[in-house]
PyMOL Python script that loads the backbone (N, CA, C, O; Angstrom):
from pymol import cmd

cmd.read_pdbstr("""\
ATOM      1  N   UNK A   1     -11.237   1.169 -10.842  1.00  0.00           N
ATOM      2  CA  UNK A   1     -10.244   0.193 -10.467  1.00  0.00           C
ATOM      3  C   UNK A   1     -10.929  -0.954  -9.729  1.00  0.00           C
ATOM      4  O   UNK A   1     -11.641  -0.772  -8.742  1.00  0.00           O
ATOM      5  N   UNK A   2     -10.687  -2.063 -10.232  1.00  0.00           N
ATOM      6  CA  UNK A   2     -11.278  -3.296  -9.648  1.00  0.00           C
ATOM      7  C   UNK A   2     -10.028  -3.363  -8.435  1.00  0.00           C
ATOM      8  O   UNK A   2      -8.798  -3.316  -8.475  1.00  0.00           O
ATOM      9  N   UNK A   3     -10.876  -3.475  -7.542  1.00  0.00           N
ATOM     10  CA  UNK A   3      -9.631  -3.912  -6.350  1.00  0.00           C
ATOM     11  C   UNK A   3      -9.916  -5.665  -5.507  1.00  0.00           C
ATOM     12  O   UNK A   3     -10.785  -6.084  -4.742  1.00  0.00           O
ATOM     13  N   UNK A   4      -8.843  -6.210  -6.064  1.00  0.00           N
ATOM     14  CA  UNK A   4      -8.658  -7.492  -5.628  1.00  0.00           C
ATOM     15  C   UNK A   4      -8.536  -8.133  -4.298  1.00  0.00           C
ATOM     16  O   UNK A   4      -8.427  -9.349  -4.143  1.00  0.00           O
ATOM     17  N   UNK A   5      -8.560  -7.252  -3.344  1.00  0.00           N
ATOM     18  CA  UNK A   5      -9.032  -7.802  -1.690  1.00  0.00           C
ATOM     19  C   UNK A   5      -9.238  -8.250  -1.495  1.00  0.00           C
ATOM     20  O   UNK A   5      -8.397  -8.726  -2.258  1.00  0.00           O
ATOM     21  N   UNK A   6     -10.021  -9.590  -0.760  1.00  0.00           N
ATOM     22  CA  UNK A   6     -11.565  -9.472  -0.066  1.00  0.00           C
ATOM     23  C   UNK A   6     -11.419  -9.979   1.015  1.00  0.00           C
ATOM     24  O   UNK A   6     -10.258 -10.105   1.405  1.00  0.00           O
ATOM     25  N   UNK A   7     -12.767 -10.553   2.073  1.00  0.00           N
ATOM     26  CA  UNK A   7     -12.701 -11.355   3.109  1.00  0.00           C
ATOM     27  C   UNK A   7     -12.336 -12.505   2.462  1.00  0.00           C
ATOM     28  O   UNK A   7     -11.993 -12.397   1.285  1.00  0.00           O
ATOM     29  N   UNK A   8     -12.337 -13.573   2.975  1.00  0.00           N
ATOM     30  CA  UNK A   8     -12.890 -14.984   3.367  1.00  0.00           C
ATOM     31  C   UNK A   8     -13.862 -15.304   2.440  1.00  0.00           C
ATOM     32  O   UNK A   8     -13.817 -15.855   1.340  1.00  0.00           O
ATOM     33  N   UNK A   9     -15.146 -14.638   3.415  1.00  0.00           N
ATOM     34  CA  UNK A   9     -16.668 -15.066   3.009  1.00  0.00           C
ATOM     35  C   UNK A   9     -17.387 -14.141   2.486  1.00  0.00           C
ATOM     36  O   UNK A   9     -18.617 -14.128   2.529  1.00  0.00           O
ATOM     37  N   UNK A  10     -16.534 -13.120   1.842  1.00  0.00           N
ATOM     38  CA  UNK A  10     -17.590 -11.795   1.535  1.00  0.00           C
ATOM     39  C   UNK A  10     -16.579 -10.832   0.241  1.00  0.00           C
ATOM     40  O   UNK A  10     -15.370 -10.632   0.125  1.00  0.00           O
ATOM     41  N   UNK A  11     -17.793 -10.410  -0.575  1.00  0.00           N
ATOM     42  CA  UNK A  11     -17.121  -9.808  -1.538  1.00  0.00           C
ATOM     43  C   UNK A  11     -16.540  -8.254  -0.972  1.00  0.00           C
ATOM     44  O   UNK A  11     -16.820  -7.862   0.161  1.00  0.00           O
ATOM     45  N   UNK A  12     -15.996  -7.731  -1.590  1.00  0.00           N
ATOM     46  CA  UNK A  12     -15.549  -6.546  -1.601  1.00  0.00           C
ATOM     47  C   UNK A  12     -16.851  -5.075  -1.099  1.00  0.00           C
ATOM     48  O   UNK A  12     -16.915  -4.275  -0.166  1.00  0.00           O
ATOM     49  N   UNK A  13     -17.837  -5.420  -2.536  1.00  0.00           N
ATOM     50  CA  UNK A  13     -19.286  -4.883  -1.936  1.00  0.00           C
ATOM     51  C   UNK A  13     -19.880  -4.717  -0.687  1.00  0.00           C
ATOM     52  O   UNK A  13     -20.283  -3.625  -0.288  1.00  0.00           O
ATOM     53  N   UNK A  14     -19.981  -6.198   0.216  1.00  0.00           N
ATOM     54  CA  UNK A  14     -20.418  -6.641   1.118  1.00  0.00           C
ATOM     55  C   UNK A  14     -19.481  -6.719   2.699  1.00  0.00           C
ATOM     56  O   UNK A  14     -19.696  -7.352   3.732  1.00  0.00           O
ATOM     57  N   UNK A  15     -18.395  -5.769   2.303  1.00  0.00           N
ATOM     58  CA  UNK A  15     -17.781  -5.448   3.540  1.00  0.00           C
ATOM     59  C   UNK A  15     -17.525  -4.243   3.796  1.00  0.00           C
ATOM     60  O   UNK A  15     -17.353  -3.266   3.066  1.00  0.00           O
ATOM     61  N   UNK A  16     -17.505  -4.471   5.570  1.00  0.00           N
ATOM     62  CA  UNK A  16     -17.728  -3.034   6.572  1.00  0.00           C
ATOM     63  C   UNK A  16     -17.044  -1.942   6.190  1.00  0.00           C
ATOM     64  O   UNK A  16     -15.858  -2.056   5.879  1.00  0.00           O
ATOM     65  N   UNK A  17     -17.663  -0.770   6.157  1.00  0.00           N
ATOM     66  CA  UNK A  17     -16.687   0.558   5.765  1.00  0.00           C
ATOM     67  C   UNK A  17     -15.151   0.486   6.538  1.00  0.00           C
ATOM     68  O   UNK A  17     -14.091   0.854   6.033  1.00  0.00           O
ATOM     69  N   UNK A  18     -15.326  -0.049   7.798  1.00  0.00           N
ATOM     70  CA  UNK A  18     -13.228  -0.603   8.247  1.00  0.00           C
ATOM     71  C   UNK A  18     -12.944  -0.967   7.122  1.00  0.00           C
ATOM     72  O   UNK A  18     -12.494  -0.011   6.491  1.00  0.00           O
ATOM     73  N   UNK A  19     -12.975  -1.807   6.584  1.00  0.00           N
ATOM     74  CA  UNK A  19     -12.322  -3.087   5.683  1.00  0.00           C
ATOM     75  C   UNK A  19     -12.269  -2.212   4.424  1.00  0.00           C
ATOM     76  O   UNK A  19     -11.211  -2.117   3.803  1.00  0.00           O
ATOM     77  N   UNK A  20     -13.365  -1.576   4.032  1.00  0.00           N
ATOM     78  CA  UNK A  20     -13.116  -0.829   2.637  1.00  0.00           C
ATOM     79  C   UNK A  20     -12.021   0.288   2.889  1.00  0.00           C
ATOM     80  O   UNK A  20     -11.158   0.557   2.053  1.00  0.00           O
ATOM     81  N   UNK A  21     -12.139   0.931   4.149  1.00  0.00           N
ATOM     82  CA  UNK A  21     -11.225   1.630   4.263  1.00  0.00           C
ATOM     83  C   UNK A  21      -9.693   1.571   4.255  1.00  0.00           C
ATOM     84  O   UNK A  21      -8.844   2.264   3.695  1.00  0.00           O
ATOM     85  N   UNK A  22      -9.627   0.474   5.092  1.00  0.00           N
ATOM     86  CA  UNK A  22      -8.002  -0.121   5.149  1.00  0.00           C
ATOM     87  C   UNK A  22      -7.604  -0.438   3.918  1.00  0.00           C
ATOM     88  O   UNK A  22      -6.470  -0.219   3.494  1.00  0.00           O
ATOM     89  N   UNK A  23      -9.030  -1.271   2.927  1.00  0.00           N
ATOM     90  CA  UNK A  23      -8.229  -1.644   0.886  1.00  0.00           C
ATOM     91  C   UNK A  23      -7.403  -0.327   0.501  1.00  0.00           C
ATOM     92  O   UNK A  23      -6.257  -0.179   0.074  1.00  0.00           O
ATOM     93  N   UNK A  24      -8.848   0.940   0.948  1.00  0.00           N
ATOM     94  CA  UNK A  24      -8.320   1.982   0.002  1.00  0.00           C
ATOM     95  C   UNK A  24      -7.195   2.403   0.251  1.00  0.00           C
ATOM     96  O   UNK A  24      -6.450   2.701  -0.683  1.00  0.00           O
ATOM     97  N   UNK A  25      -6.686   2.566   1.901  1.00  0.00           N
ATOM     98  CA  UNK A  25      -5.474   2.861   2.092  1.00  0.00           C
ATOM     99  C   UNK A  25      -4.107   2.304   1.587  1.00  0.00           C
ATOM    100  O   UNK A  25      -3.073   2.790   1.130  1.00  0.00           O
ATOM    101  N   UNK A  26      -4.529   1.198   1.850  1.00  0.00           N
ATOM    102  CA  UNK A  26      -3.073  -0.125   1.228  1.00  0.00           C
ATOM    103  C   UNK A  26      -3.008   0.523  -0.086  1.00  0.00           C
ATOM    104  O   UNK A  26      -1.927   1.012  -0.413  1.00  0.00           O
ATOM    105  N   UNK A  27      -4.177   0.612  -1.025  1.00  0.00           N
ATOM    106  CA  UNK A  27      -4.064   0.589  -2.798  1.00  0.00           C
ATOM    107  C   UNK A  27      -3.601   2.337  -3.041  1.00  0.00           C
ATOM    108  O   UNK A  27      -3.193   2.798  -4.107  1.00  0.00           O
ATOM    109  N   UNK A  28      -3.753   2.946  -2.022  1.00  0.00           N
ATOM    110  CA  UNK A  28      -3.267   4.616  -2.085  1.00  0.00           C
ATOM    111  C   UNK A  28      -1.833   4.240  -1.592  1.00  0.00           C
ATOM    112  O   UNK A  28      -1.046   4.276  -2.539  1.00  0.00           O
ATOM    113  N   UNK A  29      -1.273   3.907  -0.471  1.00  0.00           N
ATOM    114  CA  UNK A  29       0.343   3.792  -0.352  1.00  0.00           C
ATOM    115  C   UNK A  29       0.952   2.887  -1.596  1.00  0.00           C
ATOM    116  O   UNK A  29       1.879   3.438  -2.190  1.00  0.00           O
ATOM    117  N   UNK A  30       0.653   1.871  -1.970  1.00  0.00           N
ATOM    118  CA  UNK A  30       1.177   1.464  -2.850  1.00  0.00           C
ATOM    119  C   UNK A  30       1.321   2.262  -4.470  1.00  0.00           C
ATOM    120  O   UNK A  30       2.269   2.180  -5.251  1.00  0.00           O
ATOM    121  N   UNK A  31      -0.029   3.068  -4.636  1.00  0.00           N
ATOM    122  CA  UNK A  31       0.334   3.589  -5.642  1.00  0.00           C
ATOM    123  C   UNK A  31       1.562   5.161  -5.559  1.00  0.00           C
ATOM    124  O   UNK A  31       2.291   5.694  -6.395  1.00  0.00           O
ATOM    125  N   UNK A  32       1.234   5.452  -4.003  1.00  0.00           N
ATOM    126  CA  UNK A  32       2.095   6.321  -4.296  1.00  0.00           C
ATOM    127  C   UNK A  32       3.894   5.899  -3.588  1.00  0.00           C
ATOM    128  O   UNK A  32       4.851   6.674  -3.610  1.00  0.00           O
ATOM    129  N   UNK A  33       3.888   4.791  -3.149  1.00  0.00           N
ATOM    130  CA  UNK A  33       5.370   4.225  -3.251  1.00  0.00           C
ATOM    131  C   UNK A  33       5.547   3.869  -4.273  1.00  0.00           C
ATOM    132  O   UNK A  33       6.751   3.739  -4.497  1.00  0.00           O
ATOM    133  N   UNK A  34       4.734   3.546  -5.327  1.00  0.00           N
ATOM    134  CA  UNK A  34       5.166   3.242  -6.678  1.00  0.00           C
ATOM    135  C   UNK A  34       5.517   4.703  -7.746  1.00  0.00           C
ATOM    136  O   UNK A  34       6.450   4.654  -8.548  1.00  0.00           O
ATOM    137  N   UNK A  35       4.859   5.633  -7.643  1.00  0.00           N
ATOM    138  CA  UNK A  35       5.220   7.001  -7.889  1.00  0.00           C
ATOM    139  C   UNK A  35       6.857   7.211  -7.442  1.00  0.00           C
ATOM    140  O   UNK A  35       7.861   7.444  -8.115  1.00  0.00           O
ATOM    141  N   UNK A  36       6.631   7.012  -5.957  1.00  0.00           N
ATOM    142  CA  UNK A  36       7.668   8.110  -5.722  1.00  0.00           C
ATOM    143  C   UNK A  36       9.095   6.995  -5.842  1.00  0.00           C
ATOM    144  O   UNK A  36      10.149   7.592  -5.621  1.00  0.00           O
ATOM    145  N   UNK A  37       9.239   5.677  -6.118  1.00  0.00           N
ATOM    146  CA  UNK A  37      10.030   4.895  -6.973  1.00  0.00           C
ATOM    147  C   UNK A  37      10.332   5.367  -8.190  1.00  0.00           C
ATOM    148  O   UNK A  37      11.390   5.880  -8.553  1.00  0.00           O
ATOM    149  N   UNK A  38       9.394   5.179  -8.778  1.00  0.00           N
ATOM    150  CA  UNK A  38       9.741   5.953 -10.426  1.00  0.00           C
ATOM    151  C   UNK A  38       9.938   6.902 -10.318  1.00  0.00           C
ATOM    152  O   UNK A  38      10.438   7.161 -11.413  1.00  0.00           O
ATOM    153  N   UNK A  39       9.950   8.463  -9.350  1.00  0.00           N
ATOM    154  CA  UNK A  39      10.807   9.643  -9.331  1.00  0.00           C
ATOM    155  C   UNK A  39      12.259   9.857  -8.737  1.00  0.00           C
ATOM    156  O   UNK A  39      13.171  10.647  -8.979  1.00  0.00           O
ATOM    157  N   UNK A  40      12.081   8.855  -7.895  1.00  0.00           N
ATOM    158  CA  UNK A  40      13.905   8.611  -7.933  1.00  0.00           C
ATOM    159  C   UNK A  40      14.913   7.732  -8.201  1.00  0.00           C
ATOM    160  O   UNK A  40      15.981   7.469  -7.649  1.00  0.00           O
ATOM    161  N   UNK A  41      14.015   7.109  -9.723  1.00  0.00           N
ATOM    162  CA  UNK A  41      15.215   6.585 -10.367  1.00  0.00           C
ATOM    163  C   UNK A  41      15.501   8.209 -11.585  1.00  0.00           C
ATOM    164  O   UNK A  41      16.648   8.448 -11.963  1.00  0.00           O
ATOM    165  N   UNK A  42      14.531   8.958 -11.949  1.00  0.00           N
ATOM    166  CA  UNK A  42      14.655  10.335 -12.499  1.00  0.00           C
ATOM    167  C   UNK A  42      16.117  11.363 -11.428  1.00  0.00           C
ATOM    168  O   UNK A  42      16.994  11.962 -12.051  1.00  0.00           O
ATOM    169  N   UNK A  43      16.095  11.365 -10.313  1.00  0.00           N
ATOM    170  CA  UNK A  43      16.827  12.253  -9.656  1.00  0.00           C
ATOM    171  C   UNK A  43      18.238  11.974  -9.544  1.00  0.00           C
ATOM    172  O   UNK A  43      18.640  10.816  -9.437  1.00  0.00           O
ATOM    173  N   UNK A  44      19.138  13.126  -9.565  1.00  0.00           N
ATOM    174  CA  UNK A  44      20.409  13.352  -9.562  1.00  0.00           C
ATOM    175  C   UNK A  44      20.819  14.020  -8.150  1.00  0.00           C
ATOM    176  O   UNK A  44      21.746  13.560  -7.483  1.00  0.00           O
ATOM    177  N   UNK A  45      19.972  15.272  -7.695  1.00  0.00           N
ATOM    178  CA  UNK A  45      20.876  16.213  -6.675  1.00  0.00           C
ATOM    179  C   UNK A  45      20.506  15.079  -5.247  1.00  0.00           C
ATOM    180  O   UNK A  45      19.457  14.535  -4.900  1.00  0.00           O
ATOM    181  N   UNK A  46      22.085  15.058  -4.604  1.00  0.00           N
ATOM    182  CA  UNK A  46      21.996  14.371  -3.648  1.00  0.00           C
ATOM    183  C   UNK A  46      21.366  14.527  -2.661  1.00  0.00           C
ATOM    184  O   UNK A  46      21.527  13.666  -1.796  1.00  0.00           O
ATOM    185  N   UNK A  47      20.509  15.536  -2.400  1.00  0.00           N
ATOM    186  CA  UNK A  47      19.996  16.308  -1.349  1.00  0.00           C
ATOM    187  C   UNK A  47      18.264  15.584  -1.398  1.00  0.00           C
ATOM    188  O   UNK A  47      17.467  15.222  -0.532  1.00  0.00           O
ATOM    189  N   UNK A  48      18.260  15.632  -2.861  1.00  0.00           N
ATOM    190  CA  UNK A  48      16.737  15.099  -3.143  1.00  0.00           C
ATOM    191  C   UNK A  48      16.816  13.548  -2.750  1.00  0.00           C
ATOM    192  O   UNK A  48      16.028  13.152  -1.890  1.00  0.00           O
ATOM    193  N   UNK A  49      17.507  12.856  -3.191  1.00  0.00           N
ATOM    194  CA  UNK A  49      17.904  11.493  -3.186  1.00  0.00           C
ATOM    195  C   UNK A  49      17.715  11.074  -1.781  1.00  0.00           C
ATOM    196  O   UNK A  49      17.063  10.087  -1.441  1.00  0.00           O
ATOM    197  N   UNK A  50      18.448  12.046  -0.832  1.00  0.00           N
ATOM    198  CA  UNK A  50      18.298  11.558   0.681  1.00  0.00           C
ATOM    199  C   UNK A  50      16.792  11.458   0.771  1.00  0.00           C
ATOM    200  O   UNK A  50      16.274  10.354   0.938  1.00  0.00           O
ATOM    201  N   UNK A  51      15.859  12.868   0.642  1.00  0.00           N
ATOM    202  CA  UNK A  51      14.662  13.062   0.480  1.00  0.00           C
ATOM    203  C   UNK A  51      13.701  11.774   0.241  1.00  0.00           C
ATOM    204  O   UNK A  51      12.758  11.446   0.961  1.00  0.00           O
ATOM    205  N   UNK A  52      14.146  11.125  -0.919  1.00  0.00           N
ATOM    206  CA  UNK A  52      13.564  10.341  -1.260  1.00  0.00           C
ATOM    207  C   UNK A  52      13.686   9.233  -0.789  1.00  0.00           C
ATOM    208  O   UNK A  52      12.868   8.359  -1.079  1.00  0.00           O
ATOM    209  N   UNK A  53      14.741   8.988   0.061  1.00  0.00           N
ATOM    210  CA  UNK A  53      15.064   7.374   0.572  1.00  0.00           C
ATOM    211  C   UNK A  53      13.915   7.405   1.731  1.00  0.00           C
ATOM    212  O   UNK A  53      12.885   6.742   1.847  1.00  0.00           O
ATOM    213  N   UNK A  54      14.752   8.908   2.925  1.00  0.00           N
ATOM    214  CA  UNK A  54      13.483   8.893   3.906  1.00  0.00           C
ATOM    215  C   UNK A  54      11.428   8.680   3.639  1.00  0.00           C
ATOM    216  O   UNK A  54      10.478   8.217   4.271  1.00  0.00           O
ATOM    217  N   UNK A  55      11.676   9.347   2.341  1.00  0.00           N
ATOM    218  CA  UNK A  55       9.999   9.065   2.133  1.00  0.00           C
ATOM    219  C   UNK A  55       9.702   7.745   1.936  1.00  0.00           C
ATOM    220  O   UNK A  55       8.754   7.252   2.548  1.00  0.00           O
ATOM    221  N   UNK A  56      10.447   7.007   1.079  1.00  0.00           N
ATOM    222  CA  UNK A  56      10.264   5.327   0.377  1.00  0.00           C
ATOM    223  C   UNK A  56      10.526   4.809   1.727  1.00  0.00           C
ATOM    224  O   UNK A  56       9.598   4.023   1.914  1.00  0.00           O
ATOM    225  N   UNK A  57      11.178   4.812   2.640  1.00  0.00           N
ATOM    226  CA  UNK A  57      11.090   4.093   4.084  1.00  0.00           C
ATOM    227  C   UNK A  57       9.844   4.436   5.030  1.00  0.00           C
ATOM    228  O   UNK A  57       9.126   3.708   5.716  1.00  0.00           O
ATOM    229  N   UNK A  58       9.860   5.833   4.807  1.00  0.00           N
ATOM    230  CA  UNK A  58       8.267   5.940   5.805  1.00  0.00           C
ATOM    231  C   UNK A  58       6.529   4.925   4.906  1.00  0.00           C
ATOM    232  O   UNK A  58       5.418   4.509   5.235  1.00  0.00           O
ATOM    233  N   UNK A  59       7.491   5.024   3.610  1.00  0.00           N
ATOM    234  CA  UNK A  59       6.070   4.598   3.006  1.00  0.00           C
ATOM    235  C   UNK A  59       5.753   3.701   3.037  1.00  0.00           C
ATOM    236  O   UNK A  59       4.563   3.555   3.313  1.00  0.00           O
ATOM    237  N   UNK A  60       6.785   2.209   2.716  1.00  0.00           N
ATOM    238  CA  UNK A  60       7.391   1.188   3.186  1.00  0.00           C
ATOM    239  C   UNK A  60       6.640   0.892   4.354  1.00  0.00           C
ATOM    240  O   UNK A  60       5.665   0.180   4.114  1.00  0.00           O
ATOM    241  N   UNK A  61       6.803   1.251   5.679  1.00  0.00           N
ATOM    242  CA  UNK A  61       6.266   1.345   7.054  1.00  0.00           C
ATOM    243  C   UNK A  61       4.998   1.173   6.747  1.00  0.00           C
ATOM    244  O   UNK A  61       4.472   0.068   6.621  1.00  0.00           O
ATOM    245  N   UNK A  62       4.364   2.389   6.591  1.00  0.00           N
ATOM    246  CA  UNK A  62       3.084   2.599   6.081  1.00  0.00           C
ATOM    247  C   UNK A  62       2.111   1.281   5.519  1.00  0.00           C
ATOM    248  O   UNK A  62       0.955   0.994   5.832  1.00  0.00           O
ATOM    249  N   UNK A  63       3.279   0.442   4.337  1.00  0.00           N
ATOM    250  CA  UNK A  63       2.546  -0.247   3.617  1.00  0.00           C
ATOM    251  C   UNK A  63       2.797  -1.502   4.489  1.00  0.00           C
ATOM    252  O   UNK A  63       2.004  -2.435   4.363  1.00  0.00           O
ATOM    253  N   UNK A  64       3.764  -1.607   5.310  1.00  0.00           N
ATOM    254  CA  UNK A  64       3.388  -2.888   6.082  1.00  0.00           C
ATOM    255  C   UNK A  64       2.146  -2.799   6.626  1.00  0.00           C
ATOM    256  O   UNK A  64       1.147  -3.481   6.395  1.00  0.00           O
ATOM    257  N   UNK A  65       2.327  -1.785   7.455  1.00  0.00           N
ATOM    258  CA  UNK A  65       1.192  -1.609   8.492  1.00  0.00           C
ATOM    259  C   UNK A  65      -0.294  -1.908   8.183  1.00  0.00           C
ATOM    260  O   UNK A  65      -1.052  -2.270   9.083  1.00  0.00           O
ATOM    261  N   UNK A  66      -0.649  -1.774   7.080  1.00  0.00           N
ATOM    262  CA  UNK A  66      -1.979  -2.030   6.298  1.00  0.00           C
ATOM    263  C   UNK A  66      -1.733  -3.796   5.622  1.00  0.00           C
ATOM    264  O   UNK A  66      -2.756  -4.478   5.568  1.00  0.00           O
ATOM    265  N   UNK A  67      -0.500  -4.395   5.178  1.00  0.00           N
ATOM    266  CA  UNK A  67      -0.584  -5.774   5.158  1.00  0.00           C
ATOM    267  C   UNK A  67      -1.207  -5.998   6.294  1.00  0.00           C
ATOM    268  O   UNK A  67      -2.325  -6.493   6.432  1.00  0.00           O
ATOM    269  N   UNK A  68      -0.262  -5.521   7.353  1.00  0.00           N
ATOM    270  CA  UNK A  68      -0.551  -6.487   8.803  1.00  0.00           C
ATOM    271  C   UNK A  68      -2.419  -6.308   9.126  1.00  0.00           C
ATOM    272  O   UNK A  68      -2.995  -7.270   9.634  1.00  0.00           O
ATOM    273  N   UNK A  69      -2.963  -5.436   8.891  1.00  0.00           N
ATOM    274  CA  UNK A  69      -3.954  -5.470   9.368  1.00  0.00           C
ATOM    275  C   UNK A  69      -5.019  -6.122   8.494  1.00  0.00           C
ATOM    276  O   UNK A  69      -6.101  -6.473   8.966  1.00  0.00           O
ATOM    277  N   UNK A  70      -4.701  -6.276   7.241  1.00  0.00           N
ATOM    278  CA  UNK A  70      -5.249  -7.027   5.829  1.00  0.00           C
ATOM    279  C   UNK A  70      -5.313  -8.181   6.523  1.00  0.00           C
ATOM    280  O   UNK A  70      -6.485  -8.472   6.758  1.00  0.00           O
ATOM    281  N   UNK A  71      -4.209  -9.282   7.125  1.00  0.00           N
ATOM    282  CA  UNK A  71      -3.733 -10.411   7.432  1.00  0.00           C
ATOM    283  C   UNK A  71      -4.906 -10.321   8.728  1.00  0.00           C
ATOM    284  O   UNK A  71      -6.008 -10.862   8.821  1.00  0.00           O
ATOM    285  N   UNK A  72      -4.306  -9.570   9.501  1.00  0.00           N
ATOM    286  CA  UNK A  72      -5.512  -9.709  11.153  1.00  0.00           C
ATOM    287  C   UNK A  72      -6.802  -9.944  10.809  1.00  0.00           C
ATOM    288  O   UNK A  72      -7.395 -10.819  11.441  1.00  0.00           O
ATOM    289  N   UNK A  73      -7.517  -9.210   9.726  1.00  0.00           N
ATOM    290  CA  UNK A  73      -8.723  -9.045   8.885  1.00  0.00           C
ATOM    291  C   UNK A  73      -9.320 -10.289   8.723  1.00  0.00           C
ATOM    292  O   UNK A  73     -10.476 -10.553   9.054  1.00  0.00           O
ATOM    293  N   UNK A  74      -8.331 -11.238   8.087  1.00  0.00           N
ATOM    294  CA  UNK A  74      -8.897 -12.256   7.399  1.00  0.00           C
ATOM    295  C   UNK A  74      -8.984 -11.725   5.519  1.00  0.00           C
ATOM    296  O   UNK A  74      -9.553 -12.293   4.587  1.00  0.00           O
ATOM    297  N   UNK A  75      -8.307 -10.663   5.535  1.00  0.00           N
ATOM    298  CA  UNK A  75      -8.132 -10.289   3.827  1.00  0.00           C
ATOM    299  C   UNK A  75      -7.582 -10.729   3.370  1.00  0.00           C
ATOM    300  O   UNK A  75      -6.697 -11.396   3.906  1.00  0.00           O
ATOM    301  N   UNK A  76      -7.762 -10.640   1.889  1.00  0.00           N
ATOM    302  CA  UNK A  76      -6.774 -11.648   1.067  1.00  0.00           C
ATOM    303  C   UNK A  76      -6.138 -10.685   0.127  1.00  0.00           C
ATOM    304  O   UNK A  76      -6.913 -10.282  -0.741  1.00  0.00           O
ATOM    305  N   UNK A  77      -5.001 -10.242   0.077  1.00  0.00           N
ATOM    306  CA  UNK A  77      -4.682  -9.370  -0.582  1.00  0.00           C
ATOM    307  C   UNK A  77      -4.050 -10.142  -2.064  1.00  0.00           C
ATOM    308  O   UNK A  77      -2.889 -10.465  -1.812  1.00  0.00           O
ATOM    309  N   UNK A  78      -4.266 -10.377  -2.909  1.00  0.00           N
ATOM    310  CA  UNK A  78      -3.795 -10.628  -3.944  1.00  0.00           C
ATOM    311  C   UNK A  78      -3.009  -9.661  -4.585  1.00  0.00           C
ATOM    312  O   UNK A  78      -3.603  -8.583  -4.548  1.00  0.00           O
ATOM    313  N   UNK A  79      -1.659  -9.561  -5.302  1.00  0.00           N
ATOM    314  CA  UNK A  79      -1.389  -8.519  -5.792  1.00  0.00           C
ATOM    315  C   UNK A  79      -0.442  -7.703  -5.357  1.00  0.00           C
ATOM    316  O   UNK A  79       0.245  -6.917  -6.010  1.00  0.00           O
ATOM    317  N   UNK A  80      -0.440  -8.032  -3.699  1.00  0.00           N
ATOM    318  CA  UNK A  80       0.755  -7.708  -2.940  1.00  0.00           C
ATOM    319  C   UNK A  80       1.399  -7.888  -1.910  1.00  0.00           C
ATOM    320  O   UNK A  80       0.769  -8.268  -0.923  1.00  0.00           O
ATOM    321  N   UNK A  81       2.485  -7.729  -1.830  1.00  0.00           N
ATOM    322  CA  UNK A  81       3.561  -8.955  -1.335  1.00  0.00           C
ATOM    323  C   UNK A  81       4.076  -7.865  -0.323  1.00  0.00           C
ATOM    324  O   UNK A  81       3.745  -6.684  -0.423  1.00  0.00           O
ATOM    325  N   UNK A  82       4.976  -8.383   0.736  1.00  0.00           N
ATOM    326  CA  UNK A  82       5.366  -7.598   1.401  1.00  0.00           C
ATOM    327  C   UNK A  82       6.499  -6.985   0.894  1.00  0.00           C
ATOM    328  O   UNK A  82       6.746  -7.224  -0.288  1.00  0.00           O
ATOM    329  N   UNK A  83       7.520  -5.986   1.723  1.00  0.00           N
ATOM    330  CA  UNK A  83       8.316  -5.058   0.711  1.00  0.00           C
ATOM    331  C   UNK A  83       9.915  -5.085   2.017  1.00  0.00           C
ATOM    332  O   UNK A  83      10.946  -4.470   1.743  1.00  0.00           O
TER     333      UNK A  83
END
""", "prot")
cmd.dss("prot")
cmd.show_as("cartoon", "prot")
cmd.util.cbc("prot")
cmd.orient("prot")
């Protein structure tokens, strides 16, 4: 996966294990708020449904939290928008 990040002044390669770390995190919540989207448009029992709202809100959270620090960074996140 090419991941579209970067600094400013520096490629993706050429930045600190922080910075690689925080990409990988952002590009792991997003893929799995994008998962667990596409499993509850699949669900019916209301019990799961609650399930699923609470998770898509914690994840949500989650994925701000890694914008915001993308932004503090000086990263450029291409690709994704806030939620």
């Amino acid at each position: 996966m090419i991941k579209k990040i970067f600094a400013r002044s520096e490629k993706v390669s050429e930045m600190d294990d922080d910075n690689k770390r925080i990409i990988d995190m952002l590009y792991d919540v997003k893929k799995e708020l994008d998962y667990v989207h596409q499993e509850f448009d699949n669900i019916t029992d209301a019990i799961l449904i609650d399930s699923f709202i609470y998770e898509i809100q914690a994840l949500n959270m989650k994925y701000q939290y890694y914008i915001k620090l993308c932004k503090e960074r000086g990263l450029i996140a291409n690709g994704f928008e806030s939620i």
